[in-house]
C-alpha positions in Angstrom: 37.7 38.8 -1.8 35.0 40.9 -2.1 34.3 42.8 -5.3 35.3 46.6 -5.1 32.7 49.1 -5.6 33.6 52.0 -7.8 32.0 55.0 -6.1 33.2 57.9 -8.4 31.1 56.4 -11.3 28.3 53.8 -9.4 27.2 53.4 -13.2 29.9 51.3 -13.9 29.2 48.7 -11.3 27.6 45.6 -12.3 25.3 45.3 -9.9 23.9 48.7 -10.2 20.4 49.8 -11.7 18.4 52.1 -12.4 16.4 52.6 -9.4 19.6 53.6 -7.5 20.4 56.3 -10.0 22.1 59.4 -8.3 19.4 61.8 -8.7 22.4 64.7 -9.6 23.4 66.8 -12.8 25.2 63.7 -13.9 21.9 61.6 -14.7 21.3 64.2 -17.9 23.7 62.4 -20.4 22.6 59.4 -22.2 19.6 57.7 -23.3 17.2 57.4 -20.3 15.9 53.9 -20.5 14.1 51.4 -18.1 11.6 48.4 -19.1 8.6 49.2 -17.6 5.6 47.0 -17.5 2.4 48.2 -15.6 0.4 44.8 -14.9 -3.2 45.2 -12.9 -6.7 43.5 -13.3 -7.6 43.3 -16.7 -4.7 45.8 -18.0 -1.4 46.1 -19.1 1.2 48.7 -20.2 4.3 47.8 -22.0 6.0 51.2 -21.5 9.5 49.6 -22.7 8.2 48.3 -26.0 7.4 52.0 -27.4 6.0 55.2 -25.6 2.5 55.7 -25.0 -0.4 58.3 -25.9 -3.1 59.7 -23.2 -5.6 61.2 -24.7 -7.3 64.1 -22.9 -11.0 64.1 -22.0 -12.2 67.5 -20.4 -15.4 67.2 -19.4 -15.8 70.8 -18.1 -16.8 74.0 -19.4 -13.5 76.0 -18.5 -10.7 74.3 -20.1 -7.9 76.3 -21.0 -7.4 74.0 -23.9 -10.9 73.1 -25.5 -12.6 75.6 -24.1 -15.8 73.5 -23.1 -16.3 71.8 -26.5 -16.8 68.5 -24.8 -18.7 69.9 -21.3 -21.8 67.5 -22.7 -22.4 64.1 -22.3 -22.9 63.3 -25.9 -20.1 64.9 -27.5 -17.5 64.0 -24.5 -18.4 60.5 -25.1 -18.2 61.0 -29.0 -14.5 62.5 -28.3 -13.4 59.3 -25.9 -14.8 57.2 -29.1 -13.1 59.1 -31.5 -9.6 59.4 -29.5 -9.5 55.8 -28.8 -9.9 55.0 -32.5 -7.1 57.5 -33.6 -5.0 55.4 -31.6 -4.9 56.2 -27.6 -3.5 54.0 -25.0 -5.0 55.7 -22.6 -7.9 57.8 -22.0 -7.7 60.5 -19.3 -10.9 62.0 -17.9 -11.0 64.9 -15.9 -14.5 67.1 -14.7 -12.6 69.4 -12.6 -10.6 72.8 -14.6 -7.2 72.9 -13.1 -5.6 75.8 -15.4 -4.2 78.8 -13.5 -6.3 80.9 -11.4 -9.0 78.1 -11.5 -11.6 77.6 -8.9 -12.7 74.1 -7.2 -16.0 72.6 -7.8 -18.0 70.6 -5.3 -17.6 66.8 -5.7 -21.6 66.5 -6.9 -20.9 68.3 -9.7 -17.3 66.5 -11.0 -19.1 63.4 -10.3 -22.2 64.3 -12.7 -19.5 65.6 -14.9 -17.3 62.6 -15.3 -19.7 59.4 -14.5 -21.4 59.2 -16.9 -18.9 59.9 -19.4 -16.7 56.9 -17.7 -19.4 54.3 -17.8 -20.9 54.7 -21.4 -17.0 54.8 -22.3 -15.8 51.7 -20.5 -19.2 49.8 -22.3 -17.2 50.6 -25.6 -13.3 50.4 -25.4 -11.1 48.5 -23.9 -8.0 50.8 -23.2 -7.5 51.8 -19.6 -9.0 54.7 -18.4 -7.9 57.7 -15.9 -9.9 59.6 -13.4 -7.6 63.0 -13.5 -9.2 64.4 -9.8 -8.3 65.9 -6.6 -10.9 64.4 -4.4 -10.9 60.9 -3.3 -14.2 59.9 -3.3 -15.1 61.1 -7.5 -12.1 58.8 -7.9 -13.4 55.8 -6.0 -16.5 56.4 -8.0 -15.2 56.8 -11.0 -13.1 53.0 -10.4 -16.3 52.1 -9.8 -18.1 53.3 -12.9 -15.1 51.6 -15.1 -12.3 53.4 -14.7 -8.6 51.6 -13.8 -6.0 54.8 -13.2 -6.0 58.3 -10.8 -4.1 61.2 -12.4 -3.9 62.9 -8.5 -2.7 66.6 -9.9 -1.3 67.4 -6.1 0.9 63.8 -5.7 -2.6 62.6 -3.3 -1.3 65.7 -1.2 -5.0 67.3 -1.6 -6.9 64.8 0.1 -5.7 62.3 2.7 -8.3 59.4 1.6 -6.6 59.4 -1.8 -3.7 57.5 -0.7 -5.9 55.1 1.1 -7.8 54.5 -2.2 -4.9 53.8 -4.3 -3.6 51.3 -1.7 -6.5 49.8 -2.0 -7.5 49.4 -5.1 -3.7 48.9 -6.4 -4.1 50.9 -10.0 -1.7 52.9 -11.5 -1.5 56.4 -10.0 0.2 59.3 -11.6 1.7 61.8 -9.0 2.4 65.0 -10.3 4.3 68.1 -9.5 2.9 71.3 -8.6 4.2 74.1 -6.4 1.3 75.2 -4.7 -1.9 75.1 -5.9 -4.2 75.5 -9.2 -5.2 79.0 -7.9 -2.3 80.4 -7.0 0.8 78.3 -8.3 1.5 81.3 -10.7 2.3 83.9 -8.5 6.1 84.2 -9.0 7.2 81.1 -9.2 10.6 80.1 -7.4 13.3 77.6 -7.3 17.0 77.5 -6.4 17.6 74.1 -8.0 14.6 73.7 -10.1 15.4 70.4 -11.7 16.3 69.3 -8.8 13.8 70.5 -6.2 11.4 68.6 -8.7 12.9 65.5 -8.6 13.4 65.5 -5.0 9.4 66.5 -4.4 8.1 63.7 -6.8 10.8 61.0 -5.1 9.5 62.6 -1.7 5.8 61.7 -3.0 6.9 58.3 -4.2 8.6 57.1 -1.1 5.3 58.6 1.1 3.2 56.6 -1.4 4.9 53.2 -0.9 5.1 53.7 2.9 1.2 53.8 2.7 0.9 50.8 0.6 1.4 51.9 -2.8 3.5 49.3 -5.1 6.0 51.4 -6.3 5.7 49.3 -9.5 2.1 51.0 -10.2 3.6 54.9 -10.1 3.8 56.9 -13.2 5.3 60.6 -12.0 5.3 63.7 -14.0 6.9 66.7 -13.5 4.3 69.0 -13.9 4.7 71.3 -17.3 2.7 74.5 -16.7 2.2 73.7 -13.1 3.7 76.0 -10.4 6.3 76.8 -13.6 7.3 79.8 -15.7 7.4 79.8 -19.4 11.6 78.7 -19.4 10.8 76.7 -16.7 9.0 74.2 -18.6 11.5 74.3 -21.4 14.2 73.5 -19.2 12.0 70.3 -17.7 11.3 69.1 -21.2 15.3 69.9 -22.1 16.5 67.9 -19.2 14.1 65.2 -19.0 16.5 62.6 -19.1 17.5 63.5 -15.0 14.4 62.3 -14.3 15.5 58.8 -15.4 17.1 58.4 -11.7 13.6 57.8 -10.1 13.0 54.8 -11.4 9.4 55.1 -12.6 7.9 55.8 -15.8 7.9 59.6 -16.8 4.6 61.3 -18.2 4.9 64.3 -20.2 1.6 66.9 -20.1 3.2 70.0 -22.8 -0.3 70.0 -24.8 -1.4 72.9 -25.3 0.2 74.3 -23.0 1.0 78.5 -22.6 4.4 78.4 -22.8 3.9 77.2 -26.4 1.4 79.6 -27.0 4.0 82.0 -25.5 6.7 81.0 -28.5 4.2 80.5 -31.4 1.9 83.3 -30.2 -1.3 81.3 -31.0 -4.0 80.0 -28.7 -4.5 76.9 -27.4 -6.3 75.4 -30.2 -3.7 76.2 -32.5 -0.7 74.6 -31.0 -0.8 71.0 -32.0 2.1 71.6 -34.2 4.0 72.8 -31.7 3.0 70.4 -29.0 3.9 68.0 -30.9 7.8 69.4 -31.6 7.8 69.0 -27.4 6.0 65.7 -27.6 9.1 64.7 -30.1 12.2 65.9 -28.2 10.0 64.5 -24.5 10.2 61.3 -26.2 13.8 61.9 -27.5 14.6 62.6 -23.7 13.0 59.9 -22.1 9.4 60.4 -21.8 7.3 56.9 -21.9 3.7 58.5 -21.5 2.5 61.7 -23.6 -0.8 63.1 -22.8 -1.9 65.3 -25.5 -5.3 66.3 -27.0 -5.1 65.6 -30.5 -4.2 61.5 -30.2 -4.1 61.0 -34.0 -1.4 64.0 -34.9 0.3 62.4 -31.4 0.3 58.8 -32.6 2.0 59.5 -36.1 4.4 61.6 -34.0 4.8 59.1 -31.3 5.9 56.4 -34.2 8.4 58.4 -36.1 10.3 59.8 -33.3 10.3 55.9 -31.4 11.4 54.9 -35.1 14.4 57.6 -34.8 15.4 56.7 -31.1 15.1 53.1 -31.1 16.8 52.4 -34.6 13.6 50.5 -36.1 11.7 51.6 -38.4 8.6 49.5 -38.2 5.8 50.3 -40.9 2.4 49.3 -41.7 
């Protein structure tokens, strides 16, 4: 006789995972879990063992964050030294300003932006490393120049050859939320659902990206804090992070810095490490396995107490 399915609660099934979640309000209680291991040529991420810092690399003169303190070669490289000795996992590189409002640059320039930055870094760690880009062809240079992730801002919605690349290449690619884009995904925006309506767009991006080739095992999503979101918003995807769980994928959470802190602490960007790091903390507490952030050390210590808390071991020196 065959074994009876219970379809009021599919969690209690034994044969049930995680990967056939119901994406609903349901998925919001509990401890989101999943044992995560990204595996690729000469890298891997063991996202189940304890949750993982990105370190930020702007390389532009714009940033809402640094405000163009590590535009230059020299000191951009000094930074990707520095973070990868404070304890990053990853190191995120990005030429191109995506804040609000921003404008696009032409490919020449990211590329003299963020090559040169890439290679002299690769020379000298050994963590991965992320091209953060819209545009296919600085991310197939950038692979090229050493780097072994693409943080694709628009989900590889922005340019058609990104999806291609990935497939190709088979690194880990982040795919990220937005609702419209850099320049105008502030003006008033709108959801009905908006949990929801995000996890449906990133499971709509996922499932796109595996029908071109993508191994589903090599996608990190993120929901896209400060992107196409208002200020409660973001404090509603950070509060019920733990829906996200139902994808099946790791979870990145992006809160440095961001305005909506600035918004509650009424500081600027470079004073709100303290309060990224209270929604680094409760990201973690809620199921987030990657935090990108752009003070790694403060995010490290962070990163280990609050793992300490939610796993039940406390580790040490």
């Amino acid at each position: 006789m065959a074994e009876s399915l219970n379809v009021e609660n599919p969690l209690a099934n034994k044969a049930f995972s995680l990967e056939e979640a119901p994406c609903g309000p349901t998925t919001s209680v509990g401890e989101s879990t999943g044992f995560f291991t990204l595996n690729w040529t000469g890298f891997s991420l063991d996202l189940s063992e304890r949750t993982h810092v990105m370190g930020v690399l702007n390389v532009t003169p714009d940033s809402f964050s640094d405000g163009g303190h590590f535009f230059h070669k020299d000191k951009a490289i000094e930074q990707g030294l520095a973070m990868a000795a404070d304890g990053a996992d990853i190191i995120d590189v990005g030429g191109e300003s995506t804040r609000p409002y921003s404008a696009r640059i032409s490919k020449e320039e990211e590329l003299d932006r963020v090559i040169p930055v890439i290679r002299e870094l690769r020379k000298e760690i050994k963590i991965p490393i992320s091209i953060d880009t819209l545009k296919a062809e600085v991310a197939g240079e950038a692979l090229s120049a050493g780097a072994s992730m693409i943080n694709d801002i628009s989900a590889l919605r922005s340019d058609p050859e990104m999806t291609s690349l990935a497939a190709a290449t088979q690194v880990p690619v982040i795919l990220m939320h937005m609702r419209g884009t850099p320049e105008k995904m502030q003006e008033k925006p709108l959801y009905g659902n908006l949990i929801q309506e995000v996890i449906d767009s990133l499971r709509d991006s996922m499932e796109k990206a595996v029908q071109m080739g993508i191994r589903k095992e090599m996608i990190i999503l993120d929901p896209g804090i400060g992107f196409g979101k208002t200020f409660d918003h973001n404090l509603e995807i950070i509060r019920e992070l733990n829906r996200f769980k139902c994808l099946g994928r790791p979870i990145l959470l992006g809160s440095s810095r961001k305005a909506f802190i600035g918004h509650i602490l009424g500081k600027p960007p470079l004073e709100r490490d303290t309060g990224t790091m209270a929604a680094v903390a409760v990201g973690i507490m809620h199921g987030a396995h990657i935090v990108r952030v752009h003070d790694v050390k403060r995010a490290v210590e962070t990163v280990k107490v609050v793992d300490a808390i939610k796993r039940g071991r406390a580790g040490g020196i």
